[in-house]
C-alpha positions in Angstrom: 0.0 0.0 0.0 1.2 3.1 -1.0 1.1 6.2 1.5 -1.5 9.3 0.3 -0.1 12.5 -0.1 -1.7 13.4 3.0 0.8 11.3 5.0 3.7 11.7 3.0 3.5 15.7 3.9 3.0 14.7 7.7 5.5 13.0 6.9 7.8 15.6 5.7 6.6 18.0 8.5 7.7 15.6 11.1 11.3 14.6 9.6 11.7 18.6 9.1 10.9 19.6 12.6 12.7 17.1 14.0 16.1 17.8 12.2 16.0 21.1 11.4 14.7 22.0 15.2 17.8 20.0 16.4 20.2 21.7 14.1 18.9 25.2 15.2 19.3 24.0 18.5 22.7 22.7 18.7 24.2 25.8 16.2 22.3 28.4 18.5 24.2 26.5 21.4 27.4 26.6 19.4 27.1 29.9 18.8 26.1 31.2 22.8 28.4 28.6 24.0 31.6 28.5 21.7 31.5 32.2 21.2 35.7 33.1 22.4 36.9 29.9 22.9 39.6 28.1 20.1 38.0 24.4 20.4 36.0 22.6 23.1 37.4 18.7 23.7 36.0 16.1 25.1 38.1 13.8 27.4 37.7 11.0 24.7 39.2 13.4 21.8 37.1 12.0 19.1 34.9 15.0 19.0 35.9 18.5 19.3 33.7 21.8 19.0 34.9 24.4 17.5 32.7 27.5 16.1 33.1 28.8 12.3 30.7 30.9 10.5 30.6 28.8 6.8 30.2 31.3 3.9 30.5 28.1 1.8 28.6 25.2 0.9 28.9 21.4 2.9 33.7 21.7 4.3 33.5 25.1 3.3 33.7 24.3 -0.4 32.9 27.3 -2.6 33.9 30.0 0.4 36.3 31.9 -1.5 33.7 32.7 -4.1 32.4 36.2 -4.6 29.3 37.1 -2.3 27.0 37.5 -6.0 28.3 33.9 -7.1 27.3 32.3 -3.5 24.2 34.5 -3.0 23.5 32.7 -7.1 24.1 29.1 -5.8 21.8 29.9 -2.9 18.9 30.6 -4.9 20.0 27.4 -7.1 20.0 25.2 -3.8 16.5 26.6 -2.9 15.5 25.9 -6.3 16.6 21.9 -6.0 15.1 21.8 -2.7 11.7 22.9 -3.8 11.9 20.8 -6.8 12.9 17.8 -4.1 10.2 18.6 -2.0 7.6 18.8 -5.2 9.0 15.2 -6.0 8.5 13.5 -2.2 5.2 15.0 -2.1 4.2 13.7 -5.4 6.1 10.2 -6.0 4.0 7.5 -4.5 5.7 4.5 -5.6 8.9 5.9 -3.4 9.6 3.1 -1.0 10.1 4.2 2.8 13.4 3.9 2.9 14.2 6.0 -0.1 11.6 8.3 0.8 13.3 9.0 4.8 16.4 9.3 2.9 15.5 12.0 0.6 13.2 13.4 2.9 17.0 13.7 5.2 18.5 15.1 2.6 15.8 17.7 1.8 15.4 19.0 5.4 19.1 19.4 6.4 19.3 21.9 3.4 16.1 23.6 4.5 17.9 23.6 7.8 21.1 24.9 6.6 19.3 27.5 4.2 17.1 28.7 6.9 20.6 29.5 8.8 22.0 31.1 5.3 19.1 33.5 5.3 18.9 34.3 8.9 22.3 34.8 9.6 23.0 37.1 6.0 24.5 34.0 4.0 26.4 32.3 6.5 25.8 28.8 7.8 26.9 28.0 11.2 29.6 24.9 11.6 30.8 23.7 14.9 32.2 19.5 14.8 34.8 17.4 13.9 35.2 14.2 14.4 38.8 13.2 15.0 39.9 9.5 14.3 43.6 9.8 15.4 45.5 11.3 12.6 42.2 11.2 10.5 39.5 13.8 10.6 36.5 15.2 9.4 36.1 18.9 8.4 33.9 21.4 10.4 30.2 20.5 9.9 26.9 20.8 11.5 23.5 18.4 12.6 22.2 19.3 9.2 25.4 18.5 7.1 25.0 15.5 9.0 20.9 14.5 7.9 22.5 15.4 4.8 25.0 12.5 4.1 22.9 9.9 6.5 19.9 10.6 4.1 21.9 10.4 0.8 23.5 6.9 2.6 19.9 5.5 2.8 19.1 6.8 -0.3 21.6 4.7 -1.8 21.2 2.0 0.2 16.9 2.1 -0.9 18.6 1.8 -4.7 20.6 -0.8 -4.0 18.1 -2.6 -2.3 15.7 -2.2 -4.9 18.1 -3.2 -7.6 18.5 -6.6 -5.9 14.8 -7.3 -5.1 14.4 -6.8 -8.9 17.4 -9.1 -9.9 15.9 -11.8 -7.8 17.7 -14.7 -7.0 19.2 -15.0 -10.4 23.3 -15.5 -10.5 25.1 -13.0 -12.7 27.6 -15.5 -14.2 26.4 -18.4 -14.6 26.0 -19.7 -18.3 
């Protein structure tokens, strides 16, 4: 049974309260909390906070680019979001688990555009994720829904293709 559109927006309004109310949340706390100090650790040193102000898209990519050219893309992600939106609303035959991963992906850029409005093109940033010598850039709870939702997205495809496939080998003659 397919879910009506009626549930799919619920839906939509519950996975975007939920993440972008976190986000907002935690970079409003980053922001009253972090605000003079270099980087917060925690005793295990796998995570450390640390406040930046992103003019850039998701690890600061595109921050060196002239305000006109980022104020551009922002309109263009706002564009892809609505179109995303138009397309969970109105795609049906979405399974669940593609449709909670693109409905991730949707509202951690709502998230992170709501922040780019509000706070005159910047995004706030405040973790990374330290794996001894290896570590992540500076992100947020959105940047996170983000790349969980495009995982599950991927993993819905993947899924999918296999359920299709069947049991049938690939190489046998």
């Amino acid at each position: 049974m397919t879910p009506s559109r009626t549930v799919r927006i619920a839906a939509l309004c519950v996975v975007l309260a939920c993440t972008a109310g976190c986000d907002q949340a935690t970079k409003h706390l980053a922001r009253t909390g972090l605000s003079g100090l270099v980087t917060a650790r925690f005793p295990c040193r796998l995570v450390e906070l640390t406040l930046a102000e992103n003019p850039g898209a998701f690890l600061s990519f595109g921050a060196s680019l002239s305000a006109g050219v980022r104020n551009a893309l922002t309109i263009g992600v706002g564009a892809g979001l609505a179109f995303l939106l138009v397309f969970l609303v109105r795609t049906p035959q979405l399974g669940r688990l593609g449709f909670l991963g693109l409905a991730l992906t949707w509202a951690g850029g709502m998230s992170n555009l709501i922040d780019r409005f509000a706070r005159h093109g910047l995004v706030t940033d405040f973790v990374v994720v330290r794996l001894g010598p290896i570590h992540t850039g500076i992100f947020n709870l959105a940047d996170l829904a983000i790349v969980v939702g495009v995982l599950i997205f991927a993993a819905s495809v993947l899924v999918a293709h296999f359920e299709a496939r069947g049991n049938r080998p690939t190489n046998e003659p």
